[in-house]
N, C-alpha and C positions, 0 to 999 in steps of 0.2 A: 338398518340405515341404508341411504341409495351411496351408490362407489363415490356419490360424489365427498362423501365424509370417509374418507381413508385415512383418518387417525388410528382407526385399532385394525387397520389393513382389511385384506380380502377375505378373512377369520370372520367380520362384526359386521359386515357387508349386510346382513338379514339381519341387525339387533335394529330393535326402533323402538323398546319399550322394557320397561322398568318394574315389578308390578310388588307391593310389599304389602303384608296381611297384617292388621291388630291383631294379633295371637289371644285371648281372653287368657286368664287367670288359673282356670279351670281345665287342667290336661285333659286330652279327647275330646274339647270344643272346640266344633268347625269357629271362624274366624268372622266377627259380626261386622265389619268393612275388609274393603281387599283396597288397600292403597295402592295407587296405579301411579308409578313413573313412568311417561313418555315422552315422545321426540314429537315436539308441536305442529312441524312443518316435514314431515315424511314419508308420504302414499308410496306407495302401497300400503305401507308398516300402519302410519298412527299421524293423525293430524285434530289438532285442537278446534276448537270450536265447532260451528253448525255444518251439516254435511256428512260427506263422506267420513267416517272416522279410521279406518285402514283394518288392514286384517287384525292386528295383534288387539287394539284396539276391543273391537268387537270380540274376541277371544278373552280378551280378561273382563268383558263383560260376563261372555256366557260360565266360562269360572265361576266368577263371584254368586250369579244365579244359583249354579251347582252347589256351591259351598254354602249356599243359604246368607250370604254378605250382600251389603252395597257397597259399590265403589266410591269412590274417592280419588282425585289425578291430581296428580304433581308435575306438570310439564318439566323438560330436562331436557336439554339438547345432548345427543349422545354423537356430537362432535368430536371428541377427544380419547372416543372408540375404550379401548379398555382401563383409560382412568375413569371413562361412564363406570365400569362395573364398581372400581373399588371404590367410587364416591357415592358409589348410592347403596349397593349390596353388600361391599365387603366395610365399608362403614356403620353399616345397622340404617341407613335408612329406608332399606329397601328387604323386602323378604325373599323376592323371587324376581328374576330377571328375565323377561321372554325374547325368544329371538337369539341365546348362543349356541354357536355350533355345538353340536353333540359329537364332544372330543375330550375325553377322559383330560388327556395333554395340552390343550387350550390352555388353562388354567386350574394349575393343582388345587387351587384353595377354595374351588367352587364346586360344589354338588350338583349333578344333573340330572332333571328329569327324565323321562321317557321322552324320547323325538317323536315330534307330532308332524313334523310339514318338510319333503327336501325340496331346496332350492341352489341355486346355482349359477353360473356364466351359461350365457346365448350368442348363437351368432344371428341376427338378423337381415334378413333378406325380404327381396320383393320373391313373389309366388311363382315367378316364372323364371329364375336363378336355381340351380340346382348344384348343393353344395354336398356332397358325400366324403371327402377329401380336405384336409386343409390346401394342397396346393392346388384343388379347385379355385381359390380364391388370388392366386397368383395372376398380375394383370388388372384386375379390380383396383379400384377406389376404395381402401377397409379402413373403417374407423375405430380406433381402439382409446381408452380411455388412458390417461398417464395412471401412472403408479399398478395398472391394472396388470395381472396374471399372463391375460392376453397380450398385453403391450411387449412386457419380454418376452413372452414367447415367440411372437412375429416378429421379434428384431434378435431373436436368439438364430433362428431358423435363417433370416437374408431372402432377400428378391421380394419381397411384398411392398405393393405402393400403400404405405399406410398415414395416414392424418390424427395427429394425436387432439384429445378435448379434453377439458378440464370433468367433464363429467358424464353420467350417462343420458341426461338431457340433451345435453348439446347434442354429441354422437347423433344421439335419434332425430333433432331436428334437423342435422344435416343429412340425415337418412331421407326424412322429410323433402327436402327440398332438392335430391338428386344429385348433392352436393359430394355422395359418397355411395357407394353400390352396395356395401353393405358396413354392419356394424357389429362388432364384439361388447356387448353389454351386459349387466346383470340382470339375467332372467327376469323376476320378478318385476322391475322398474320396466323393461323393454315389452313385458307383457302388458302392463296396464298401461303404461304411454301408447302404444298400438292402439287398444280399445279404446280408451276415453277421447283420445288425439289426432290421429292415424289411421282412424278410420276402421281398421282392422284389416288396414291393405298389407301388410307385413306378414311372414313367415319366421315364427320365435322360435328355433331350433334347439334346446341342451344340447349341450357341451358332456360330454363325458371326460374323465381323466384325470389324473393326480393333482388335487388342489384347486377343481373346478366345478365340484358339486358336495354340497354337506347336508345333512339334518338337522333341522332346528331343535332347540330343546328350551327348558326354561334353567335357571340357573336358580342355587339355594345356596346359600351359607351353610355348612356342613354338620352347625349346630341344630338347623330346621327339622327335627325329626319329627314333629307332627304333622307338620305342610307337604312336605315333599311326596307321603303316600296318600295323599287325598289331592292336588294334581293329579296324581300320575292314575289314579282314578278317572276325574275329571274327563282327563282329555283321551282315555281309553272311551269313555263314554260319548264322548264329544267328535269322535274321528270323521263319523260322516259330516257332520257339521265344519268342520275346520276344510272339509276337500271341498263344502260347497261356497265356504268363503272362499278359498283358494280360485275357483272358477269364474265366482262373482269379483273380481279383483283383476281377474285377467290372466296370472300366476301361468306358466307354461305348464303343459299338463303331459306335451309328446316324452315319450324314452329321451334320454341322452345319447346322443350320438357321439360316438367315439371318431373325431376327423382327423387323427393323430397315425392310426396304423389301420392295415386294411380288417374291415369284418368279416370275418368268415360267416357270419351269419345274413348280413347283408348280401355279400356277394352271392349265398347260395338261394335269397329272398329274390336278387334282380335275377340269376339264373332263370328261377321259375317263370316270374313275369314276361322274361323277354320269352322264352320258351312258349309263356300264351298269350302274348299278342305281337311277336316278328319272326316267329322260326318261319312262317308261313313264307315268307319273302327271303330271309336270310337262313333260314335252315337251321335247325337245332342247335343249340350253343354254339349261334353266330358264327360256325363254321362253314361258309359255303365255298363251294366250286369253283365259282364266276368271282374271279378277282372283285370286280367294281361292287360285288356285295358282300363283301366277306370282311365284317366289322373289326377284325384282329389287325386290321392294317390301319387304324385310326387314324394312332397317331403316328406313325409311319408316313401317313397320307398326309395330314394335316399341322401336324407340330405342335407349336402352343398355343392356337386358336382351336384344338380337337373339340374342346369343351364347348367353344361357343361354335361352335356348328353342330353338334351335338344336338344343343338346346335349340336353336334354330331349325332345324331337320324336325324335329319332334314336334315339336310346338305348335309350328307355320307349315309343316309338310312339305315335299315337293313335286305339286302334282304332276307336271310334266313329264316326271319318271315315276310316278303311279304311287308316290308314298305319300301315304293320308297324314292329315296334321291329327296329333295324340291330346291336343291342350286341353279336350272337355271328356276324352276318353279313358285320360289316366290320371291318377292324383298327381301330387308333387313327389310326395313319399314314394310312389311305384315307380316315376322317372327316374328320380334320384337312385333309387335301387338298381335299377337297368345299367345306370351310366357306373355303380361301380362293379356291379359285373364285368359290363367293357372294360371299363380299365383293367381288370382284374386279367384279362387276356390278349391284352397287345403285345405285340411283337415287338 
């Protein structure tokens, strides 16, 4: 489900579908329909009628294929987040649930597949913003969803100009309309509103960090002992398939990025970088001689505009003092890794 359904909280954030098998009579018989519960109105996940039908969707399609069934759908609004599970799965009317976290501790009374897809929280950005840091984002316009992970976080933290939405639509159409510089949203939903909407003028970053990225799994009633290893089959077989829905949908596909504490991997990624394309000017690990190029005085120099001069210097260059603009030279991901290099050596 999109954040915008925060009944069964930031846990069910990726459930959107339902999916329960005729069992036949005959133990060790695959299953002759795959009755599908889903969420009518839910893209990425699952949407009813003609169209697009969402990842999960097409996933209990290709199941049932596998298992030799046709389907059968029971729309269900999965509104009310984990009373979805027990009105439909832990009731018997459902056999299999796709789309819960793959967490033992989620809920004891449910059996979990093999994790077939992770997803998680984004921060979104335009392409020429370069965020390595959360308090990168300090000064910005940041859109955060209520109820969201994100939202406490940034009001846990202090000093962030943030605008709360009721959901991850909104957030993005105000992303849309420059009404907010960037946005903290659920991956998945911020990935395909980008493409279908947006243009694909946006920059869908993961999020790494405690309680902002999970695996999908399907869900079983703990009695399932024939279903459960013919999934977990299935979607062993089905993997490259489920990454090419993933891609066809929009699904963020970069690393998660950890903006919470510094990367030592990172910092040792922009090291290299700046090493091969600025020692040449600024001198090996941006230690030079010449005060005015000696990058360890940044933000010494600059204060809490470092960032956006940073990004400015790079971008736009300054040719009057002989620095080339980097905007078609360098990715996002090589800047971003530079700038936390830098920071990673200020004075």
């Amino acid at each position: 489900m999109t954040s915008s359904r925060r009944g069964l909280g930031a846990w069910l954030l990726a459930a959107a579908l339902g999916a329960s098998c005729a069992i036949p009579s005959a133990a060790g018989e695959p299953p002759s329909t795959l009755r599908v519960c889903a969420d009518p109105d839910n893209l990425p996940f699952s949407r009813e009628g003609a169209g697009e039908r969402g990842l999960l969707v097409e996933l209990a399609e290709l199941i049932a294929a596998k298992l030799g069934a046709r389907t059968e759908y029971t729309w269900w609004r999965t509104l009310y987040g984990k009373r979805a599970v027990r009105n439909t799965l832990l009731a018997g009317r459902c056999d299999a649930f796709f789309g819960l976290p793959y967490d033992r501790e989620f809920m004891p009374t449910v059996a979990l597949s093999r994790p077939f897809l992770d997803v998680g929280w984004a921060v979104v950005t335009p392409p020429e913003t370069v965020v390595a840091r959360l308090d990168d984002l300090r000064g910005r316009r940041v859109a955060v969803v209520f109820g969201s992970p994100l939202q406490m976080l940034l009001a846990s933290r202090g000093g962030f100009d943030t605008l709360t939405f009721r959901d991850d639509h909104e957030a993005l159409d105000a992303l849309g309309r420059r009404a907010v510089d960037a946005a903290f949203v659920w991956g998945p939903t911020a990935g395909y509103v980008n493409a279908r909407k947006l243009g694909g003028r946006y920059r869908v970053l993961p999020m790494a960090g405690e309680g902002l990225q999970w695996k999908m799994a399907i869900g079983l009633r703990k009695d399932s002992d024939e279903l459960g290893p013919r999934l977990d089959h299935a979607l062993a077989d089905l993997a490259p398939d489920i990454q090419r829905l993933a891609a066809r949908y929009g699904f963020p596909t970069a690393a998660p990025v950890d903006l919470l504490a510094g990367d030592a991997g990172a910092v040792a990624a922009g090291r290299e970088a700046f090493n091969q394309h600025c020692s040449h000017c600024h001198s090996p690990d941006a230690i030079s001689p010449e005060p005015s190029r000696d990058l360890r005085r940044l933000r010494a120099r600059y204060g809490p505009t470092t960032l956006a001069v940073f990004q400015v210097t790079v971008l736009a260059g300054r040719p009057e003092k002989g620095m080339p603009r980097f905007n078609d030279a360098l990715t996002p991901d090589t800047i971003r890794t530079v700038w936390t290099f830098l920071e990673s050596i200020q004075d």
